[in-house]
C-alpha positions in Angstrom: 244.2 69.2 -34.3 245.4 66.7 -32.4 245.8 63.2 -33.7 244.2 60.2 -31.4 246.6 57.6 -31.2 245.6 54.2 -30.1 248.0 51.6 -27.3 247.0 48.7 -25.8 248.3 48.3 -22.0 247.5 45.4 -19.8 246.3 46.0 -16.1 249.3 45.7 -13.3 247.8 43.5 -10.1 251.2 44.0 -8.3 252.6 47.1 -7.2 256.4 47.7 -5.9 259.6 47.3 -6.6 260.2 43.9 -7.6 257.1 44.4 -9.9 258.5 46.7 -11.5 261.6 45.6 -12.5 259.6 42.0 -13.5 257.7 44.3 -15.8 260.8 45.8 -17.1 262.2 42.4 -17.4 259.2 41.4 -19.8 260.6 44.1 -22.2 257.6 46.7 -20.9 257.4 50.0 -19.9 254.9 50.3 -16.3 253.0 53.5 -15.9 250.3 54.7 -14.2 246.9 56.4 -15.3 245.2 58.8 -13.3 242.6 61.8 -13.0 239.8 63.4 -11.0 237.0 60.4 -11.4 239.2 57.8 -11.7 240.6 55.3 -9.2 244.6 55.4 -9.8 245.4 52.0 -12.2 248.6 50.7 -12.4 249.6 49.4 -16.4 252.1 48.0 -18.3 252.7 48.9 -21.7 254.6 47.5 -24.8 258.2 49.6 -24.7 258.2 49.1 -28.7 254.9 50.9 -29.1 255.3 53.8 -26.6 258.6 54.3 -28.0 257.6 54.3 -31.6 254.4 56.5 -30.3 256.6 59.5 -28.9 259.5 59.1 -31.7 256.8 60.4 -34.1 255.2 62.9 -31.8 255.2 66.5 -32.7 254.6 68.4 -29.4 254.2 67.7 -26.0 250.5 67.5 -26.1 249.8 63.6 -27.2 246.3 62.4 -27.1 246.4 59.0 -26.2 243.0 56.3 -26.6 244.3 53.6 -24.5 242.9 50.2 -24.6 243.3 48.5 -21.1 243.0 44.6 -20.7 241.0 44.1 -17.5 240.8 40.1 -16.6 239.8 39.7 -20.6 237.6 42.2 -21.3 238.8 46.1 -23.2 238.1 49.3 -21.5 239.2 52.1 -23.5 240.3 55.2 -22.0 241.3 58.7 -23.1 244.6 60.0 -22.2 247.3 62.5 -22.2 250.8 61.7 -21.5 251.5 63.9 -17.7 255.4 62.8 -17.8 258.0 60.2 -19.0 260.9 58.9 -17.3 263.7 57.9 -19.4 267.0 56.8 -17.6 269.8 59.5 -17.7 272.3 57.5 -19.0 270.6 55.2 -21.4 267.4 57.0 -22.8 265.4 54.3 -22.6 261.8 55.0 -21.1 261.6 54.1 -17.6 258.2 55.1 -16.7 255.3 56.9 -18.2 252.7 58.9 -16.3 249.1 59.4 -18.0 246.1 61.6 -17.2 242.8 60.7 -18.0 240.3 63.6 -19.8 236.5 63.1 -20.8 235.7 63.4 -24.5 233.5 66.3 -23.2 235.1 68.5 -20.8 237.3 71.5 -21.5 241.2 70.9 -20.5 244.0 73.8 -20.0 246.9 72.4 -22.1 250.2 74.5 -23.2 251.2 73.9 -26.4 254.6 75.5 -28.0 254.2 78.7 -30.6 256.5 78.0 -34.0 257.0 80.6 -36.2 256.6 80.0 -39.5 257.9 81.9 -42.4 260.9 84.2 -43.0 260.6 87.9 -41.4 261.2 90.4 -43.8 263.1 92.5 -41.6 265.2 89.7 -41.1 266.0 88.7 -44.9 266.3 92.1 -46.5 267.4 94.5 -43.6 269.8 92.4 -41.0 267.2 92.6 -38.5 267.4 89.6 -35.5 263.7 87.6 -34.4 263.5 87.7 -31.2 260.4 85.1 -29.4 259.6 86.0 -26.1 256.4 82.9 -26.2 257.3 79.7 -26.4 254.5 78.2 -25.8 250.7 79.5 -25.1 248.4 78.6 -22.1 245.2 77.6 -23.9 241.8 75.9 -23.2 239.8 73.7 -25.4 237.8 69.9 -25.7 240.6 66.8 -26.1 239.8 66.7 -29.8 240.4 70.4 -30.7 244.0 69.9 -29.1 246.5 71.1 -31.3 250.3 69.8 -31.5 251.5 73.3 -32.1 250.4 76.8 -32.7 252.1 78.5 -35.9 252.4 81.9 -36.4 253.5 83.3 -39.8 256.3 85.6 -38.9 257.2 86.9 -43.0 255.7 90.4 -42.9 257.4 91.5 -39.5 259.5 94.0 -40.4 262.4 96.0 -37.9 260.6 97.0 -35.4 257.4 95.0 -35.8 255.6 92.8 -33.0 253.0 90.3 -32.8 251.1 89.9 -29.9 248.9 87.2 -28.5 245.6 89.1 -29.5 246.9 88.4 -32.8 247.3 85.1 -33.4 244.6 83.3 -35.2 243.7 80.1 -33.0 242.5 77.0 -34.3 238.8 76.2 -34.2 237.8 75.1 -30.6 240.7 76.8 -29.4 
């Protein structure tokens, strides 16, 4: 299941350019948050802690509980990371892009298949695994999110399959 992973971001008042690159200037990363009933907010998070945050993430699928500081007072929101920017020489995060989910509505997420395991067919018999899913379309509540789906590949045999009616989906999933 997916891990909830608290970051603190500050409100942006100013939006454009020369904000932007004042926020950058400040050592900061500015993104955006979003979603269906919520008003677009501009933020500015800490470039250390978003960094450090997706060095350590597993899949693409990041549940984020952001703290925003509104004029002094903490309004927490949850999250998932919708895009990053990085800059295509340097690497360094340019922009991140959030989308706000409820704690109790279903969201359509894909999340990548790893195999686990070594095929049998593969080991003993000079067979070749071959994945044709990368990654599955799946529905489920923010907390029942998983980073990754594995799928124990060391019975397949030559000739063997396993299909998506097979795999055994977490909990929630």
């Amino acid at each position: 299941m997916s891990n909830q992973v608290k970051l603190s971001a500050r409100l942006r008042t100013e939006n454009g350019r020369n904000a932007v690159k004042q926020v950058r200037a400040r050592r900061n990363v500015p993104a955006n948050i979003y979603g269906s009933k919520l008003k677009p907010l501009g933020l500015e998070i800490s470039h250390k802690d978003i960094d450090r945050i997706l060095s350590r993430a597993i899949g693409e699928n990041l549940l984020i509980d952001l703290q925003i500081d509104e004029n002094g007072k903490t309004v927490n929101r949850l999250a998932l990371i919708q895009e990053v920017q990085h800059h295509p020489v340097k690497g360094i995060i340019l922009h991140v892009d959030f989308h706000a989910v409820s704690a109790d509505e279903k969201l359509t997420a894909e999340v990548p298949v790893e195999p686990t395991g070594e095929a049998d067919g593969v080991k003993n018999f000079g067979g070749l695994l071959e994945q044709n899913l990368r990654a599955l379309e799946i529905e489920c509540l923010p907390k029942d999110l998983p980073e990754v789906i594995t799928v124990d590949i060391s019975a397949l045999k030559i000739g063997d399959s396993i299909h998506v009616k097979d795999i055994a989906l977490p909990a929630g999933v």
